[in-house]
N, C-alpha and C positions, 0 to 999 in steps of 0.2 A: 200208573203213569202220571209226569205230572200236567198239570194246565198248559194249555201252549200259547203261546204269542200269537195273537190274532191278526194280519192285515189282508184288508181288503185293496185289491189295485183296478184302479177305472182309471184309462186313458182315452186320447180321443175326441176330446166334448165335440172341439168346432163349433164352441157358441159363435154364431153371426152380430153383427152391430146392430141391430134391429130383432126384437121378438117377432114368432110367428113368419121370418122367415126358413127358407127350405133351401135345403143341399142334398144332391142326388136323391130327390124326393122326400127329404127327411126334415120332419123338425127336430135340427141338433137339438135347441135346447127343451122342447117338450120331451124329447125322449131321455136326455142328462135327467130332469127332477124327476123322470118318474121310476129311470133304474135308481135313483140312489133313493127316493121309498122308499122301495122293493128292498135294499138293502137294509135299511134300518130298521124293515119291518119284519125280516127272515133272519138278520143276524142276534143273536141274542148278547153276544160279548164282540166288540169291534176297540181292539189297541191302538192299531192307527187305518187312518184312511191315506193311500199310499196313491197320488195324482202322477201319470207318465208321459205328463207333456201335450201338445194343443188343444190346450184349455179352451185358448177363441181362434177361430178361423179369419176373421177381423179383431187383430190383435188393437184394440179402442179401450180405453175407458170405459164405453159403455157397456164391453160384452164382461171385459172382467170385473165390473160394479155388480155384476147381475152374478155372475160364477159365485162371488163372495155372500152375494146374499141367500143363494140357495145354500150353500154350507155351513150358512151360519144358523141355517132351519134347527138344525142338530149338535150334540153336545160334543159330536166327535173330534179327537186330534188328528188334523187333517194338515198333510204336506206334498206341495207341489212341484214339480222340475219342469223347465222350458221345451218345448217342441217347436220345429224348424218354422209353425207359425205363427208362433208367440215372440211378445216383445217382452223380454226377459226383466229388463230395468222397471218397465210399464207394472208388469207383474209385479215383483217384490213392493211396488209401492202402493199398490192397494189389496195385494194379499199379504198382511202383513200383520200379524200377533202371536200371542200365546198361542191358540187353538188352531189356526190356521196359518200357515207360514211357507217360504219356501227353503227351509233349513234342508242345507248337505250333510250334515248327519245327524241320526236320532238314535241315541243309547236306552234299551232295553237291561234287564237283567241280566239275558242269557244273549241278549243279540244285539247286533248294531244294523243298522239300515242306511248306506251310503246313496247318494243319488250327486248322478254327474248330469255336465251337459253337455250331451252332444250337439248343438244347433250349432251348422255353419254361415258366416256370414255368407249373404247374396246363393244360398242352395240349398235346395231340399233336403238331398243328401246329409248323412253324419259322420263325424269327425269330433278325437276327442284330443283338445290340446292340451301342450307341454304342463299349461298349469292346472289340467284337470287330472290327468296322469300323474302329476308328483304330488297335487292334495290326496287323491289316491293312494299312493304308495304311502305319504305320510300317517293318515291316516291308518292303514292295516299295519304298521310300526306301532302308531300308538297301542291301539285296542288289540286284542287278539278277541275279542267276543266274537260267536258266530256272525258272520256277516251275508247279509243279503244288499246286491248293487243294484241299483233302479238308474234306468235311464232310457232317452227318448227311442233312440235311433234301433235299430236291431242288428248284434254281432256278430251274428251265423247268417245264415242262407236262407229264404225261404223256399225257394226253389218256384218264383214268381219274377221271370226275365226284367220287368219294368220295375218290380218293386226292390228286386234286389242291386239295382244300379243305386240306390238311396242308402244302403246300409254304412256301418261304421267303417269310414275308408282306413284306418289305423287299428282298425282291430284284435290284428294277430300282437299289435302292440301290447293292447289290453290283456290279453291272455297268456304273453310273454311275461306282464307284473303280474298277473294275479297268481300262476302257476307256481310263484314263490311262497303262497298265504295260503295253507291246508282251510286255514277259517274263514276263505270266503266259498261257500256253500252253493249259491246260486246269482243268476243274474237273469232279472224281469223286463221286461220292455212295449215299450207302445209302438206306434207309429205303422202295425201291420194290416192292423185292422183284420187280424184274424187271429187262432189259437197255434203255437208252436210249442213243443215240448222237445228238449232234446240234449244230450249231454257233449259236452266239449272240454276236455280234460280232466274228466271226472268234475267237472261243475256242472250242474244243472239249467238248462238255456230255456228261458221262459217266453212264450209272446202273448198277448192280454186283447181278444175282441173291445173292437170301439163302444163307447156308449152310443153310436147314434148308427149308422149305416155301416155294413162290413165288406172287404174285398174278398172276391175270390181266388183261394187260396190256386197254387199250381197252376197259373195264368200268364203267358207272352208278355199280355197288355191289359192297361186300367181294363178291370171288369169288376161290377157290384154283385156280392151274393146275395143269395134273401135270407139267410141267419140274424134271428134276432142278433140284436145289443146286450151286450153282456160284461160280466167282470169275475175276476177273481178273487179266491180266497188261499191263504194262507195259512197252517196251520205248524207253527215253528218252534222246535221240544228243545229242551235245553243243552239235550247230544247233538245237537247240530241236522236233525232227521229233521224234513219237509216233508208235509200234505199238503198237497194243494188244488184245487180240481174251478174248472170253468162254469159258470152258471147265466144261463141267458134270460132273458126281458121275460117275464110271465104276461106281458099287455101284446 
């Protein structure tokens, strides 16, 4: 069999404007440096590091000076997409290079990695507009390589009453294009803060535990579980076959 395309996906950070501060009891960003450690200490091959959106919780300067700097610990190609608490323009301009970037698409060999945004102005909630939707489409014209789509918001159900009032309001949109494109394979997402696996039109429907504090799944209303911080891993063959499985905080 051959080698597969390696990415790892961490969403979630909620780094704050201030180190050493705490959110629902958490140090966002002590717990962000020490899962991605962890990663770089237990993965032996990492092709990209795959970021799914609110990076900072205080979308400042200062929390994304600080994001950049812990990324920059490592030699990894790392790429980020906006989350409903991030400031998007803020972002691209100080996550911004070769190694670290917030590129919409990334060509592999055997695959390609699209990443849309869904952030709506002035809501929580996701929504993916007309010119995210037609770079979309354009895009699976261009390429036909396997594709995997990354993006913030989540396009199924969780079956979490509060959480699911947030998800992708144009959804069936998105699955209405992609039903045309046998080459898009899966589609991974943040903003659950828990793990979802499940399929929707023969595509594969991913959801990725937060790096810092997690919801509980199958919940009315906001509720925190005690499940580590965790992330995923990727393993993507050149027929278009995914492995992929969850791995949580070993601290």
């Amino acid at each position: 069999m051959d080698s597969p395309l390696i990415i790892i996906q961490i969403t979630d950070l909620h780094i704050l404007a201030e180190p050493g501060k705490t959110m629902s009891g958490v140090d966002t960003e002590q717990s962000f440096i020490q899962l991605l450690k962890q990663i770089h200490n237990s993965q032996q091959k990492i092709d990209l590091l795959l970021v799914t959106g609110d990076l900072a919780q205080d979308p400042c300067e200062s929390s994304y000076q600080r994001i950049f700097q812990a990324f920059k610990q490592y030699p990894t190609k790392t790429v980020c997409l906006p989350g409903n608490h991030d400031d998007f323009s803020l972002m691209q301009q100080i996550i911004a290079g070769q190694q670290l970037n917030c590129d919409k698409q990334l060509r592999f060999k055997h695959w390609q990695v699209i990443n849309l945004n869904s952030k709506k102005k002035g809501s929580q909630g996701g929504y993916l507009a007309a010119s995210e939707l037609s770079y979309l489409s354009n895009t699976l014209e261009e390429s036909k390589l396997n594709t995997l789509i990354a993006v913030h918001h989540h396009p199924v159900q969780t079956h979490s009453k509060w959480m699911d009032t947030m998800m992708i309001e144009n959804s069936d949109e998105l699955f209405s294009l992609i039903k045309q494109y046998p080459h898009v394979k899966a589609i991974t997402c943040g903003h659950i803060h828990q793990e979802i696996h499940s399929i929707k039109n023969d595509k594969l429907i991913l959801g990725t535990p937060s790096t810092c504090f997690q919801f509980k799944p199958l919940s009315a209303e906001y509720a925190v579980d005690n499940n580590q911080a965790g992330y995923r891993v990727f393993s993507l063959y050149s027929n278009g076959n995914i492995e992929t499985e969850v791995y949580r905080s070993d601290i």
